[in-house]
C-alpha positions in Angstrom: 5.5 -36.7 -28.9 7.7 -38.8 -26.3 9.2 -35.5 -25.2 6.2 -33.3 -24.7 5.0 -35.8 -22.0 7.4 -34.9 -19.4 7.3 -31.0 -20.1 3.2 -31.5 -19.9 3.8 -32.9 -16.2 6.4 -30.7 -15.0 4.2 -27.6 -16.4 1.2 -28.6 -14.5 3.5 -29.4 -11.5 4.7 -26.1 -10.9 1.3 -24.4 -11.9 -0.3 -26.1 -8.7 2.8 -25.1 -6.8 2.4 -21.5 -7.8 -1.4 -21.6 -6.6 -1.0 -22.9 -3.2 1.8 -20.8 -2.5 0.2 -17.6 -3.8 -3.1 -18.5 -1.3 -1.0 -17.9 1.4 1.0 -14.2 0.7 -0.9 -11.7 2.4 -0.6 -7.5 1.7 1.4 -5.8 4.3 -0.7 -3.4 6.9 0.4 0.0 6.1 -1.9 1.0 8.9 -2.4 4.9 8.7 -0.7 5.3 5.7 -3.3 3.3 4.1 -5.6 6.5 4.5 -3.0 8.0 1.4 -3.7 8.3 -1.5 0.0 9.6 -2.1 2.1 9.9 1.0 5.9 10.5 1.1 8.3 9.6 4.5 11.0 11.1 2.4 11.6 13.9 0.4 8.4 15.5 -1.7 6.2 15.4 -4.7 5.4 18.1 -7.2 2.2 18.2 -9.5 3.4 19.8 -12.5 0.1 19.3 -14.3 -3.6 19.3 -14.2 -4.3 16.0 -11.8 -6.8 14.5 -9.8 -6.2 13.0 -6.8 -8.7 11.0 -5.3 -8.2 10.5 -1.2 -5.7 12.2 0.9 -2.0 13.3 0.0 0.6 14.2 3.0 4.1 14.1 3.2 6.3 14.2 6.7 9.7 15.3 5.1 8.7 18.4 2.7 6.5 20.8 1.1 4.2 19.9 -1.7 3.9 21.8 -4.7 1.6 22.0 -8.1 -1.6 21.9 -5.3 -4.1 23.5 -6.1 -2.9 23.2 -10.1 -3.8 19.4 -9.2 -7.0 18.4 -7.8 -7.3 16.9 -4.5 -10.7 15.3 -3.2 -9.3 14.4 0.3 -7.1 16.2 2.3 -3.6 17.6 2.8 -1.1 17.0 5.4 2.1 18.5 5.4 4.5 17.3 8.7 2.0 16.8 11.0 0.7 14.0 13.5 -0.9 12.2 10.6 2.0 12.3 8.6 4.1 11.0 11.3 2.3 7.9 12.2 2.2 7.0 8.5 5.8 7.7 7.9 6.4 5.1 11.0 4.3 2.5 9.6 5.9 3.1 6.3 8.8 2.6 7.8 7.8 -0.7 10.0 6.5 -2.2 7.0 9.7 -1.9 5.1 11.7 -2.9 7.9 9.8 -6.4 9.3 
């Protein structure tokens, strides 16, 4: 019983540290790359399968293939202006 007191205080101890630290993490802002529902900066992404997609799909670097095999309720960008202002704030995100 003497042991289990100290292990008690130290486990509440680092449960309230957890809590206050996680009130403070916040989600990066993908910005319009948050409009994806699956976006790509780099290579591409097949569908090799009956899917649904719900939102938009786009890549900047490829092709997409299994669409329309797949369903898609938002649109589909393929290396356009779209595409390159997420692939940038893809990229921002990962690199601040």
């Amino acid at each position: 019983m003497k042991n289990e007191y100290p292990l008690f205080i130290l486990l509440i101890s680092l449960l309230s540290l957890s809590n206050a630290s996680l009130d403070q993490v916040q989600a990066p802002d993908f910005g319009p790359a948050s409009a994806f529902a699956l976006f790509t900066a780099n290579g591409e992404f097949t569908n090799n399968g009956a899917s649904t997609v719900i939102g938009n799909i786009g890549t900047k670097a490829s092709t997409l293939t299994g669409f329309p095999l797949g369903e898609v309720t938002g649109q589909i960008y393929v290396q356009d202006a779209n595409t390159a202002q997420a692939a940038m704030a893809v990229h921002s995100v990962y690199t601040s």
